[in-house]
VEXDREN-2710 file (C-alpha; in Angstrom, 1 decimal):
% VEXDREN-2710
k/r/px/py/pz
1/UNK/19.4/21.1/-46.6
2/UNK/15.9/19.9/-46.5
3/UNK/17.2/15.9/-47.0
4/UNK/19.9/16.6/-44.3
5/UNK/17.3/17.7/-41.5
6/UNK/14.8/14.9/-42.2
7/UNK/18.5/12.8/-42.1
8/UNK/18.7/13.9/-38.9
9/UNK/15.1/14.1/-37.5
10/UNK/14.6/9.8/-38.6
11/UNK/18.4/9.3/-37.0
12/UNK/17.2/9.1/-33.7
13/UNK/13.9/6.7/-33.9
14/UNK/16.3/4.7/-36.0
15/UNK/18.7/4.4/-33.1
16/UNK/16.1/3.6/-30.8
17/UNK/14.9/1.0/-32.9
18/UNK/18.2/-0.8/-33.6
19/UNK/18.4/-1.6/-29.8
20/UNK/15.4/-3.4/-30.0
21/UNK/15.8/-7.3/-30.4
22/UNK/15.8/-8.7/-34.0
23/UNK/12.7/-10.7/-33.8
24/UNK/11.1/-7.7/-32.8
25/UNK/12.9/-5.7/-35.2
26/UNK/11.6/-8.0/-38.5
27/UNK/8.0/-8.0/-36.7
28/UNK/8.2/-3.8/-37.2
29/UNK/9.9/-4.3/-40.7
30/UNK/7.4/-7.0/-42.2
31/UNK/4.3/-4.5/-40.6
32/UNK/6.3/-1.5/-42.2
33/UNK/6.5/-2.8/-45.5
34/UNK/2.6/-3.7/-45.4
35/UNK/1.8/-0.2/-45.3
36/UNK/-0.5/2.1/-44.1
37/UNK/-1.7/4.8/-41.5
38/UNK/-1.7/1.3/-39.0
39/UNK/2.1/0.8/-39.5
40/UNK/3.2/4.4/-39.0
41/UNK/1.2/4.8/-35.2
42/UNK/2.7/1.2/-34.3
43/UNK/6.4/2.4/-35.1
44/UNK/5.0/5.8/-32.9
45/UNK/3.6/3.4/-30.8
46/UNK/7.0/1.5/-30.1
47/UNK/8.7/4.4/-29.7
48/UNK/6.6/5.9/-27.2
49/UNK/6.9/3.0/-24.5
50/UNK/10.4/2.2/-25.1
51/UNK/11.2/5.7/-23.7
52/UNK/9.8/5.1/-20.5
53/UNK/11.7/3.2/-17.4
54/UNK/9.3/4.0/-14.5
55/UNK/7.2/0.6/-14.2
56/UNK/3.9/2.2/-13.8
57/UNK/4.0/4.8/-16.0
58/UNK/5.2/2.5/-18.6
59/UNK/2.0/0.1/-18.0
60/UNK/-0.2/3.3/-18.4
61/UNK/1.7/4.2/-21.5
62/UNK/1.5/0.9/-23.1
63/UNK/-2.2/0.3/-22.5
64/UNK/-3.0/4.0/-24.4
65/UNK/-0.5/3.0/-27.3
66/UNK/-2.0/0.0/-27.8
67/UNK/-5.9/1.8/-27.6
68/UNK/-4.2/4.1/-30.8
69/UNK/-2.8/2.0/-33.1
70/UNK/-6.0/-0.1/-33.3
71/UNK/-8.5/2.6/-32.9
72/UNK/-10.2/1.1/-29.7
73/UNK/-12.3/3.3/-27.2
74/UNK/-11.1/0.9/-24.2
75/UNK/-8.0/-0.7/-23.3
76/UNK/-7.0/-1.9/-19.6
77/UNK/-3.7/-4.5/-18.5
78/UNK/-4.1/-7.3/-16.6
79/UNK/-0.9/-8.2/-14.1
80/UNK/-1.4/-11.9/-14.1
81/UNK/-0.6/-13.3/-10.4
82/UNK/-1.1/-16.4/-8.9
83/UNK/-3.0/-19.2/-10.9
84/UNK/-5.7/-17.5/-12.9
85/UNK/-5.8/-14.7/-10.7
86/UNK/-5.1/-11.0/-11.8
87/UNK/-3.3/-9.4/-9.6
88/UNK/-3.3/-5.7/-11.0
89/UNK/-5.4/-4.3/-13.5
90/UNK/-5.3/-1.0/-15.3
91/UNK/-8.4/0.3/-17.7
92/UNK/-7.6/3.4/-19.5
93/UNK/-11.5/5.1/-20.7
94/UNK/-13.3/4.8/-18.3
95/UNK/-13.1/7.8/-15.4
96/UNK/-13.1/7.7/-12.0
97/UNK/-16.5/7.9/-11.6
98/UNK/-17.2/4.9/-13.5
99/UNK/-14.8/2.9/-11.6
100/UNK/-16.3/3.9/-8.4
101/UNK/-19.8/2.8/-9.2
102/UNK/-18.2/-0.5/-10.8
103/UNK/-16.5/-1.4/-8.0
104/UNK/-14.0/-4.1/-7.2
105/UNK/-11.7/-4.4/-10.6
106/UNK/-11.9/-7.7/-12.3
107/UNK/-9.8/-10.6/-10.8
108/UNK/-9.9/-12.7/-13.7
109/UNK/-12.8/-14.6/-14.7
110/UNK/-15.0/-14.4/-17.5
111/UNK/-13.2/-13.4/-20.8
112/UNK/-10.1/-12.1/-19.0
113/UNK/-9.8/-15.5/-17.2
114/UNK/-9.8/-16.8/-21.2
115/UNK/-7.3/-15.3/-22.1
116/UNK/-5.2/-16.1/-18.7
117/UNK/-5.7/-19.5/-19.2
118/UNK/-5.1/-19.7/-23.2
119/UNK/-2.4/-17.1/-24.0
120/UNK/-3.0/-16.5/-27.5
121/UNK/-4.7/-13.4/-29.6
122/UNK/-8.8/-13.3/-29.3
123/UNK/-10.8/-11.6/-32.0
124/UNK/-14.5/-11.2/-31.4
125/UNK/-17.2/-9.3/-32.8
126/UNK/-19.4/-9.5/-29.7
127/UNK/-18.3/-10.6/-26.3
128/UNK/-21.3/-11.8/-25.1
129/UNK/-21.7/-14.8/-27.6
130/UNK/-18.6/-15.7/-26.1
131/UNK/-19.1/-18.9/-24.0
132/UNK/-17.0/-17.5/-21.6
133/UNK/-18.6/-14.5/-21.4
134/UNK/-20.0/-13.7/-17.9
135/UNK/-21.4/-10.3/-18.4
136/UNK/-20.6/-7.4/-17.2
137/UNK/-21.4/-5.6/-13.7
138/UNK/-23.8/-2.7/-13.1
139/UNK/-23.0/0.8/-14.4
140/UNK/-20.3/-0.8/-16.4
141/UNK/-20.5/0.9/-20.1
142/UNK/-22.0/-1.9/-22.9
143/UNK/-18.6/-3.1/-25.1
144/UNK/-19.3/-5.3/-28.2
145/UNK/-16.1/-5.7/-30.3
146/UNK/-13.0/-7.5/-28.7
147/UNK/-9.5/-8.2/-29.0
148/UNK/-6.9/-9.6/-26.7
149/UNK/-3.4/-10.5/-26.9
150/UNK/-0.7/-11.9/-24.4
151/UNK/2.3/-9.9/-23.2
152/UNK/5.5/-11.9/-22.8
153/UNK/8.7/-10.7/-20.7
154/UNK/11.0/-13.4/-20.8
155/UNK/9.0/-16.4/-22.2
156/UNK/6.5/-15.6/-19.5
157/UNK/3.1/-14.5/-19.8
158/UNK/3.2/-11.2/-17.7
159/UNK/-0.4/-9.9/-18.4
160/UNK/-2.7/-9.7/-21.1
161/UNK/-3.8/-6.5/-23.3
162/UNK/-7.5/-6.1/-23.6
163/UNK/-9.1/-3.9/-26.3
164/UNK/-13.0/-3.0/-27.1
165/UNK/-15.1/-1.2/-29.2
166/UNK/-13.6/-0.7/-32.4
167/UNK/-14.4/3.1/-33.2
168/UNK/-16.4/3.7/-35.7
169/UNK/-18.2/0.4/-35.1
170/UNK/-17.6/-2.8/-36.4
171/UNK/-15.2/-5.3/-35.1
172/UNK/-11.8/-5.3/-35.3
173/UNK/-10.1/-6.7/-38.3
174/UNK/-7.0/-9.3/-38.8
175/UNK/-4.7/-6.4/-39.4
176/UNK/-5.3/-5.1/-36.3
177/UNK/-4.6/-8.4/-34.4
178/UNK/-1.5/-8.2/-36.6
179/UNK/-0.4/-4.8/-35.2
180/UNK/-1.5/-5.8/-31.7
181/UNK/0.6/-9.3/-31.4
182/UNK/3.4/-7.0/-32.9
183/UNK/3.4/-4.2/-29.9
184/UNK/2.6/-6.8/-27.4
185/UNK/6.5/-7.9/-28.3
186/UNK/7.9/-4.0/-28.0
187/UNK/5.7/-4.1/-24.9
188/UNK/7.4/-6.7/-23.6
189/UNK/11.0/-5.2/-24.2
190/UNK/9.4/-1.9/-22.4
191/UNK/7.9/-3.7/-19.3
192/UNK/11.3/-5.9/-19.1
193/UNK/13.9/-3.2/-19.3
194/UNK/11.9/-0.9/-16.5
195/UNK/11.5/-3.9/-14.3
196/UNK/15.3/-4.2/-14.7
197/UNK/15.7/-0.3/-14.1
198/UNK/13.4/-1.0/-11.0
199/UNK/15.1/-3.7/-9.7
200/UNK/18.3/-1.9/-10.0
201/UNK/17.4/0.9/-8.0
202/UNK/15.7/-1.1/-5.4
203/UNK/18.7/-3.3/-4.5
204/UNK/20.6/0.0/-4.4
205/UNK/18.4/1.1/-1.8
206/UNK/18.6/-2.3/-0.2
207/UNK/22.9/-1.8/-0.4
208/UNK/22.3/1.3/1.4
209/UNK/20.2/0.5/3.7
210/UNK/22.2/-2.8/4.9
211/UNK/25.1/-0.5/5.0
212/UNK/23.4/1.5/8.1
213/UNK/22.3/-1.3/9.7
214/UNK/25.3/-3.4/9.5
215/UNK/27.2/0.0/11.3
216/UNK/24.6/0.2/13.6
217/UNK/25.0/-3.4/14.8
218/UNK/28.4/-2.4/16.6
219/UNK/28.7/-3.4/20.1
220/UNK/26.9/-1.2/22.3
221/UNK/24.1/-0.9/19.8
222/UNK/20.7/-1.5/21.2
223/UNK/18.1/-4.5/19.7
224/UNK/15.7/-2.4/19.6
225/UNK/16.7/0.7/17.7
226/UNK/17.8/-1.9/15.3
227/UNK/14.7/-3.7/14.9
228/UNK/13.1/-0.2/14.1
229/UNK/16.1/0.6/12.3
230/UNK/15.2/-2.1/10.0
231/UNK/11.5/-1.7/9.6
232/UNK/11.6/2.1/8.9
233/UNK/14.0/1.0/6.2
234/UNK/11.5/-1.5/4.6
235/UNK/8.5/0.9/4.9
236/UNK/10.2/3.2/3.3
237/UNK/12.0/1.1/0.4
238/UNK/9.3/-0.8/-0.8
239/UNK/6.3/2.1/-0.5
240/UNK/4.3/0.0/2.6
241/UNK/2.1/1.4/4.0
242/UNK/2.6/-0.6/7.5
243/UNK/5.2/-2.7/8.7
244/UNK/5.2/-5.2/11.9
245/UNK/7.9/-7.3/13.6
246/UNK/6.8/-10.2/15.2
247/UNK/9.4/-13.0/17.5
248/UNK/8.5/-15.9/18.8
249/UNK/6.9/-16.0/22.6
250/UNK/5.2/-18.7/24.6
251/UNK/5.2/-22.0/22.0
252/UNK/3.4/-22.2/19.3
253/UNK/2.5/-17.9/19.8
254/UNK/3.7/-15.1/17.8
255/UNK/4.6/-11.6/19.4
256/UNK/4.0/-8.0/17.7
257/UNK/6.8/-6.3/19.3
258/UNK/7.1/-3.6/16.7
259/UNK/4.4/-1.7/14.1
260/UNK/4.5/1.3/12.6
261/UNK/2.4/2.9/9.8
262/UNK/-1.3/2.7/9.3
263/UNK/-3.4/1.0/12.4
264/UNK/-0.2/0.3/13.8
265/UNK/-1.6/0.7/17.4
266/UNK/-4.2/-2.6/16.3
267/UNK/-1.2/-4.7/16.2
268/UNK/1.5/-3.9/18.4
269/UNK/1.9/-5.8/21.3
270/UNK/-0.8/-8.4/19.8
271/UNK/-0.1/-12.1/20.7
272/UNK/-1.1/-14.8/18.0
273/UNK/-1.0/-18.4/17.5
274/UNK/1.5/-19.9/14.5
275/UNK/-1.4/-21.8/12.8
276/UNK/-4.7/-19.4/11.8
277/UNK/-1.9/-15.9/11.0
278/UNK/-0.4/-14.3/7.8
279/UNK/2.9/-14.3/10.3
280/UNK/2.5/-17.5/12.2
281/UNK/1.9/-19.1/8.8
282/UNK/5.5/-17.7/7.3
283/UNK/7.4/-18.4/10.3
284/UNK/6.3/-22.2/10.5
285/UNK/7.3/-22.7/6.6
286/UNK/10.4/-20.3/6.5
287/UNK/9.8/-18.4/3.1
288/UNK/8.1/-15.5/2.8
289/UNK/3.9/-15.4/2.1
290/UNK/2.8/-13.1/-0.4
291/UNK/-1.1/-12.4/-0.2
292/UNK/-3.3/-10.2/-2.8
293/UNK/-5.6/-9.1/-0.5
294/UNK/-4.7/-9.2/3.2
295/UNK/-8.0/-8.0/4.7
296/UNK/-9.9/-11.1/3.0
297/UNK/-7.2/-13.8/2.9
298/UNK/-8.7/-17.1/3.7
299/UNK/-5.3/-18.2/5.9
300/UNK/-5.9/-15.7/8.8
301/UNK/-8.7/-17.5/10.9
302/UNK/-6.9/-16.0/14.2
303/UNK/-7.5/-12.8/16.2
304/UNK/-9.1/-9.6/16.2
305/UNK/-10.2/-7.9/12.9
306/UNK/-7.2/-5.6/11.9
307/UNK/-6.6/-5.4/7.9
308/UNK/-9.0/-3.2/7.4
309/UNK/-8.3/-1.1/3.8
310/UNK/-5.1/-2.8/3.6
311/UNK/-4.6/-5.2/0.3
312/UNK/-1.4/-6.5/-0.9
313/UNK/1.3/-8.0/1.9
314/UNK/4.3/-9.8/2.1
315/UNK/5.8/-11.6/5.1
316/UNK/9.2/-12.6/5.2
317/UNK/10.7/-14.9/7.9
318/UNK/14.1/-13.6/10.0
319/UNK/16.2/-16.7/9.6
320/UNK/20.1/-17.2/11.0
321/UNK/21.4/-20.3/9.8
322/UNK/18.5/-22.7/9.9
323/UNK/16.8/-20.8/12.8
324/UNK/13.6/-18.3/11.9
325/UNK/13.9/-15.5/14.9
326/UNK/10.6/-13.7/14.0
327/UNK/8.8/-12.3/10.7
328/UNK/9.0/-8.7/9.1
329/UNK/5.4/-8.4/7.9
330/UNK/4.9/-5.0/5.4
331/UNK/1.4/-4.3/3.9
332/UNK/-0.1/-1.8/1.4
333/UNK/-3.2/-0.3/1.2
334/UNK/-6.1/-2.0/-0.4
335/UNK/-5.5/-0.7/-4.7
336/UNK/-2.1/-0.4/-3.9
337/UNK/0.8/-2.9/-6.6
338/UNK/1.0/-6.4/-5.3
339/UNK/4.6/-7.2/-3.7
340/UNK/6.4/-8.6/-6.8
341/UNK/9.2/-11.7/-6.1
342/UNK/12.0/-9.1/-7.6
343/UNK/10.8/-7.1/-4.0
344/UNK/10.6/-10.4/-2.1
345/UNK/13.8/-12.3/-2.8
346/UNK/16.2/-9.5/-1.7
347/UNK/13.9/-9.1/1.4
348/UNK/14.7/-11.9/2.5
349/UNK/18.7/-11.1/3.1
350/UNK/16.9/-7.6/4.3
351/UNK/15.2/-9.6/7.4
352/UNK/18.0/-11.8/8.4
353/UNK/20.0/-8.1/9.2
354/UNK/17.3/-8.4/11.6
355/UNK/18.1/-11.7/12.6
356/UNK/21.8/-10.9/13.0
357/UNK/20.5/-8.1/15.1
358/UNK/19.0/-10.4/17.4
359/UNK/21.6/-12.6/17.8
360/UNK/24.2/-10.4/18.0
361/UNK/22.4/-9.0/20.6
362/UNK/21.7/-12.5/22.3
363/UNK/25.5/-12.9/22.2
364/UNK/26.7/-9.4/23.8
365/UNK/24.3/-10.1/26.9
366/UNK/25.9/-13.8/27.1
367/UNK/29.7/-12.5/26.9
368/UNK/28.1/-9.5/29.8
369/UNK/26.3/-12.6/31.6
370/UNK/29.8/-14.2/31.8
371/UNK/32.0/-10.8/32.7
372/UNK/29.1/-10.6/35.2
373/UNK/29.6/-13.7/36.7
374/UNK/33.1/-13.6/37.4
375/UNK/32.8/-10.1/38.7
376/UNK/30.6/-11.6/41.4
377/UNK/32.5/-14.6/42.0
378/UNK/36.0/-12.4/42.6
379/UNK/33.5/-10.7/45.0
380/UNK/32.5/-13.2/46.1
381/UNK/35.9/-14.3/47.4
382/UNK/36.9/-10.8/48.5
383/UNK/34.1/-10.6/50.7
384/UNK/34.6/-14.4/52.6
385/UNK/38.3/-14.2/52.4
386/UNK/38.6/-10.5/53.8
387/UNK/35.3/-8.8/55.2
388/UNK/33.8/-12.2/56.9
389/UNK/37.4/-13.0/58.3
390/UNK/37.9/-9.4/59.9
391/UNK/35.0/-9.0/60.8
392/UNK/34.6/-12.2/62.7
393/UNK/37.5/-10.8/64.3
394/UNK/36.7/-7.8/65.0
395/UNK/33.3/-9.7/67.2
396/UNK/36.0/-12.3/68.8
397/UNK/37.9/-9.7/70.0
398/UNK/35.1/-7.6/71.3
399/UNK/33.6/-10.3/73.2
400/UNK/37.2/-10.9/75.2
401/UNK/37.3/-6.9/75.8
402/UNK/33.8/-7.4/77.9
403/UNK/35.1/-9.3/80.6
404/UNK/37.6/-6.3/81.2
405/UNK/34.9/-3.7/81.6
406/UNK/33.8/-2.9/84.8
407/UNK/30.8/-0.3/83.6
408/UNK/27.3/-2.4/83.2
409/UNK/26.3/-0.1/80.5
410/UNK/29.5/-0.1/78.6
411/UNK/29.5/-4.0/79.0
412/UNK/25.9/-4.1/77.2
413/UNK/26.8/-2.2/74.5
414/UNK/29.7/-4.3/73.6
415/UNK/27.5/-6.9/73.8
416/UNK/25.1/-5.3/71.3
417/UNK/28.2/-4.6/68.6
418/UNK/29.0/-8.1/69.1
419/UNK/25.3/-9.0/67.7
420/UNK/25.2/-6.6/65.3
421/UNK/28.1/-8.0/64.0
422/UNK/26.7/-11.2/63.5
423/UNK/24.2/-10.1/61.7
424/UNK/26.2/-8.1/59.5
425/UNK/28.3/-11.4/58.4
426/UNK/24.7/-13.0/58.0
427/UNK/23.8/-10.1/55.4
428/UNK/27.4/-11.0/53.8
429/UNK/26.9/-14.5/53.7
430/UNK/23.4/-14.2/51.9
431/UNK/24.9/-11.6/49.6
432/UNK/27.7/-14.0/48.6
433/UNK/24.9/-16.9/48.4
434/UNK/23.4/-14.8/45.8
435/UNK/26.8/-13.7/43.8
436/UNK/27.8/-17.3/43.6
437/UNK/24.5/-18.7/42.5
438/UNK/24.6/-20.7/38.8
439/UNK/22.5/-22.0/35.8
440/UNK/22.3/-25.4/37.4
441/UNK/18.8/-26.4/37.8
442/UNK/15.9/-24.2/39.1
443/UNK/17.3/-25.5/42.6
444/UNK/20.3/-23.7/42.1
445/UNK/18.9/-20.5/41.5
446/UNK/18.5/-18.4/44.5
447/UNK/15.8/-16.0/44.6
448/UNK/18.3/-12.5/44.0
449/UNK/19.7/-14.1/40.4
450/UNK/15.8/-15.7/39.6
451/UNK/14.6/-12.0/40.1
452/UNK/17.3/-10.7/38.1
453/UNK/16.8/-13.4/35.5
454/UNK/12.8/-12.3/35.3
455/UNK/13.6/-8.6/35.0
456/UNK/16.3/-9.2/31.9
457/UNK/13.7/-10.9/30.2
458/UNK/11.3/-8.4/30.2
459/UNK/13.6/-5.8/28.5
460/UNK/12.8/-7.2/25.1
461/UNK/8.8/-6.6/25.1
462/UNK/9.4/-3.8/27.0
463/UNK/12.2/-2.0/24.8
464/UNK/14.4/-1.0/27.8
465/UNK/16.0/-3.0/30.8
466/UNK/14.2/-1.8/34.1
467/UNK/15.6/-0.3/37.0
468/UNK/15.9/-3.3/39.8
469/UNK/16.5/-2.6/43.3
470/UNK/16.9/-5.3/46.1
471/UNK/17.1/-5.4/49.7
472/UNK/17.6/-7.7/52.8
473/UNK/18.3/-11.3/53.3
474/UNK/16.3/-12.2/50.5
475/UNK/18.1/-15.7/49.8
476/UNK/18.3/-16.6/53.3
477/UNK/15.0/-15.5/55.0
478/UNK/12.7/-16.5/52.3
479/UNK/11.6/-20.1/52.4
480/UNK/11.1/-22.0/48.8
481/UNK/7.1/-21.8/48.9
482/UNK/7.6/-18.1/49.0
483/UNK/10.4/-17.6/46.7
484/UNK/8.7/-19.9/43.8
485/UNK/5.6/-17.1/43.6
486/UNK/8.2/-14.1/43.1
487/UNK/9.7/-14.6/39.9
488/UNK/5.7/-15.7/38.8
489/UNK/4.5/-12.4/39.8
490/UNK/7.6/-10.2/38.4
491/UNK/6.6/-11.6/35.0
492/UNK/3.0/-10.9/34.9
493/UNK/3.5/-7.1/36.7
494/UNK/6.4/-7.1/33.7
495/UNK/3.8/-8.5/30.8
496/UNK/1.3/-6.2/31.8
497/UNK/3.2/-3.1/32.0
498/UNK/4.7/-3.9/28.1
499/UNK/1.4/-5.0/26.5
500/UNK/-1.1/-2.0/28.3
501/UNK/0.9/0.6/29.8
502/UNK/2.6/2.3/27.3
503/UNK/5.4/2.5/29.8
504/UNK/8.7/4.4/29.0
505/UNK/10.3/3.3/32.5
506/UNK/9.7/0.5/34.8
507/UNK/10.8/0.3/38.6
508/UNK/11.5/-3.0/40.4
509/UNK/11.9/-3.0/43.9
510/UNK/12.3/-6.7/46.2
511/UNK/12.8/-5.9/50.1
512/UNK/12.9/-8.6/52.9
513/UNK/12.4/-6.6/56.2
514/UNK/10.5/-6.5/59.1
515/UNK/9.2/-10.0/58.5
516/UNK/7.7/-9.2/55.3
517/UNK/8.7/-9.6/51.4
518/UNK/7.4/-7.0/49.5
519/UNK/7.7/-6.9/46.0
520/UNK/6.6/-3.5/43.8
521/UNK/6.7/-2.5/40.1
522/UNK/6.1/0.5/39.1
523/UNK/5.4/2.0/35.8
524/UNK/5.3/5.6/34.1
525/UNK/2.4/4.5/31.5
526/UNK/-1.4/5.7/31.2
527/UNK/-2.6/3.9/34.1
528/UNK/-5.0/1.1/34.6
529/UNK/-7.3/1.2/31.7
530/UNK/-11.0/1.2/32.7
531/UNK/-13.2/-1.6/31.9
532/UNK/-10.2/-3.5/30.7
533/UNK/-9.4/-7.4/31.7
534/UNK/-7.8/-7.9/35.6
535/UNK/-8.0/-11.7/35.1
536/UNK/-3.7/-11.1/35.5
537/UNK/-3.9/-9.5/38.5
538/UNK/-6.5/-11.6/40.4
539/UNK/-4.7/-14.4/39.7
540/UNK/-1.6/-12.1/41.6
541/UNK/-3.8/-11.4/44.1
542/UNK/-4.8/-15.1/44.8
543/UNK/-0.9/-16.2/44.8
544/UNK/-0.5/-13.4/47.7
545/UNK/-4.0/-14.9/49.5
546/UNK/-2.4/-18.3/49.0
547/UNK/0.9/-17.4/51.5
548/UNK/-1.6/-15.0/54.0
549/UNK/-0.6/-11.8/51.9
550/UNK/-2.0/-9.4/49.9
551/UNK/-1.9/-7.7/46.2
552/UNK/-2.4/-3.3/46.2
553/UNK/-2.5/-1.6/42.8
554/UNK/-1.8/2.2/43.6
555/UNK/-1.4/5.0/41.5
556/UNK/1.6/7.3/42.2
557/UNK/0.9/11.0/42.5
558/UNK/3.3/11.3/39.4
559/UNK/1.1/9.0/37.6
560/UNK/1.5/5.8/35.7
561/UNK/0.6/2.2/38.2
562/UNK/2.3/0.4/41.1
563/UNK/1.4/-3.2/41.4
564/UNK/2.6/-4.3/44.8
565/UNK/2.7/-7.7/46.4
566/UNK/3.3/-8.0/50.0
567/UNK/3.9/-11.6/51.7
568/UNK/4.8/-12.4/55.5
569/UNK/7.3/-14.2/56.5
570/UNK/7.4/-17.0/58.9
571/UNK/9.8/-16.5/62.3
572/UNK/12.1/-18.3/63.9
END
């Protein structure tokens, strides 16, 4: 009974060994057969970190193993990232304290950088005859003894193990580079197989994710809730702390339309240049732009300070066919894992969902555009071929009905139907002026469908469409050197009330009466921020000076700002 039990308590390591590759396999046997307390903790050893399949814990795992079965009082894994850098490092030994009065953890120079750039075991007795050896950084504890060895995943180096101080004293032996180099390979299969795991579950999340945005990009849906859609989605997927959206805007300029997460109120709304940001810098080469450390990258020269205790980043261009729409831009906090290119690649497919978005969008205003414009020009017709016609008539025959009337005062009032008549099929033909005006030239446009033009554009910084009212002969009455200034004005009121006010709903109103254009926008935001810049609306001001007008900001008794712009208008 005793033989059956231990049968059955060495079945299950042997399992778990057998699914190990054979290299690794005869590495384990040839150590086995040597012998020793040394061969029994690196079979434990194997065991322990095969079991694992969350990344980080398996890291943590492999580093302690690996302190055991060569009896070291230090052990830390170094991630190896781009060039000779390190991009993660884990010690195991030291405590928190410690680390905090060290400070920043190595990036790779010195004896680690050695070992980076010659991947093979090193033995040493004491690190600082090493001519590598830098030394180390105050309150860091004094290590003498050393060994190193590469990890592999692949063929690849993926990091390096680094062991000191031998207990007991003394340095560390060959047999203990033996059993080192020898769990470096079961390390390997451990680090592999819960980056697979990892991988797996991450494109899962991906899957399920694209399948909610793909629904929610059915006609009707709106670009914006998209856009968040998306970057909630990517927050939450890859554990980022904050996410931005930037599109293009003026050449050669980058928008922040969107930011949620940590300090996302420093970069929403922001506008950058393409050359000199982490964004701008993506966009113009259309791949995605990993950086370590995002608060002290050397590529961002533009803009205010704004990464502050954020580290790793990743930004990933929004491309349709050959065309880059706009970045999605995620960031962790500074200590926080470096975005991997297993998180990266699928991101990119990720994004262009948001590019789709976008067009999609782009598309369904078109195809409305276009259903628009043949609404107006059936009204168009109706109202020349019908209204105009009868009431032309209508004034015809009035005016042969005064002859008729012997009353003075009925006679005069005739009269004045007559005229108001007239001006009624003046009003008619300005409104079919505007209806049937096309995208042929800016001296096509008339000033009702440049107004409506300026307004459309401003739903995407703003998030929503604004309300637009209009009023008067406003394509008839208003000469060219006024009507060029409108559309001018409309845009900066617009810009101003999506990059300050915080606005949930905008009001546009353009009336021609009386002998005046008066143009107003009003917003529901915080109001006109003190001490903030008004170089905007002086220049609004000096358009309205310019045409012998004048520019009132007013503040509505249920709060928020009304920018209005009131022009004369000549007579005659």
């Amino acid at each position: 009974m005793v033989g059956e039990r231990e049968s059955d308590r060495n079945g299950a390591p042997r399992r778990r060994l057998a699914a190990l590759p054979e290299d690794l396999q005869a590495q384990l046997d040839a150590v086995h057969r040597g012998g020793g307390e040394s061969a029994h903790l690196l079979l434990e050893a194997v065991l322990s970190v095969s079991r694992g399949l969350d990344l980080p814990q398996v890291l943590r795992r492999i580093v302690e193993a690996a302190m055991l079965v060569v009896d070291a009082e230090y052990g830390a894994l170094g991630v190896v990232g781009e060039g000779t850098r390190l991009s993660q490092f884990l010690p195991v030994g030291i405590s928190a304290e410690q680390e905090r009065a060290i400070g920043s953890l190595p990036a790779g120079h010195g004896i680690l950088g050695e070992l980076i750039r010659h991947p093979r075991p090193l033995r040493l007795a004491e690190l600082s005859a090493h001519p590598a050896s830098y030394g180390f950084p105050p309150h860091h504890p004094a290590m003498h003894s050393f060994l190193g060895v590469p990890i592999r995943v692949r063929d690849e180096v993926f990091g390096n193990l680094y062991l000191t101080e031998k207990r007991g004293g003394g340095p560390f032996g060959p047999e203990d580079e033996t059993v080192l180099s020898t769990f470096a390979v079961a390390a390997g299969v451990a680090i592999e197989n819960a980056r697979l795991y990892e991988e797996a579950g991450y494109r899962q999340r991906l899957l399920e994710a694209n399948g909610e945005i793909v629904a929610s990009l059915m006609p009707g849906a709106d670009e914006m809730h998209v856009l968040h859609l998306i970057v909630g989605h990517a927050l939450r997927i890859l554990a980022a702390d904050l996410g931005v959206l930037a599109l293009p805007d003026a050449p050669g300029e980058l928008r922040m339309v969107l930011a949620s997460g940590v300090d996302a109120d420093d970069h929403r709304g922001l506008v950058l240049p393409l050359e000199g940001s982490f964004a701008g810098t993506a966009f113009a080469a259309g791949k995605p732009l990993i950086s370590l450390d995002i608060e002290h990258d050397p590529r961002i020269t533009a803009g205010p300070p704004r990464w502050s205790g954020l580290g790793p980043a990743v930004a990933v261009p929004m491309i349709t066919g050959e065309r880059v729409r706009g970045v999605l831009m995620l960031a962790r906090l500074h200590g926080g894992d470096p975005f991997t290119e297993p998180e990266t690649a699928p991101l990119l497919t990720f994004a262009g969902q948001a590019a789709l978005a976008m067009e999609l969008s782009e598309q369904r205003a078109a195809a409305e555009q276009l259903a628009l414009l043949e609404d107006r020009d059936r009204i168009a017709r109706d109202l020349h071929d019908l209204a105009i016609q009868r009431l032309f008539a209508t004034g015809m025959t009035l005016q042969s009905v005064v002859r008729f009337v012997d009353h003075p005062e009925a006679g005069a009032r005739l009269l004045r139907a007559v005229d108001d008549l007239d001006e009624t099929i003046k009003i008619i033909r300005s409104t079919i002026f505007g209806l049937r005006a096309r995208d042929a030239g800016r001296a096509g446009h008339g000033l009702r469908v440049r107004t409506v033009t300026a307004v459309e554009q401003a739903a995407r910084p703003l998030g929503f469409t604004p309300a637009l009212h209009m009023e008067g002969l406003i394509d008839t009455d208003v000469p060219a050197e006024i009507a060029d200034h409108v559309p001018a004005v409309l845009a900066e009121a617009l810009s101003n009330a999506a990059r300050h006010a915080r606005a949930t709903a905008v009001g546009v109103s353009l009336i021609v009466r009386g002998g005046t254009l008066t143009l107003s926008v009003t917003d529901n935001g915080v109001g006109m921020p003190r001490g903030g810049r008004r170089s905007g609306l002086q220049n609004l001001a000096k358009r309205a000076e310019s045409v012998g007008g004048e520019l009132a900001v007013e503040t509505p008794a249920t709060g928020g700002t009304r920018v209005v712009w009131r022009v004369p208008l000549p007579t005659g």
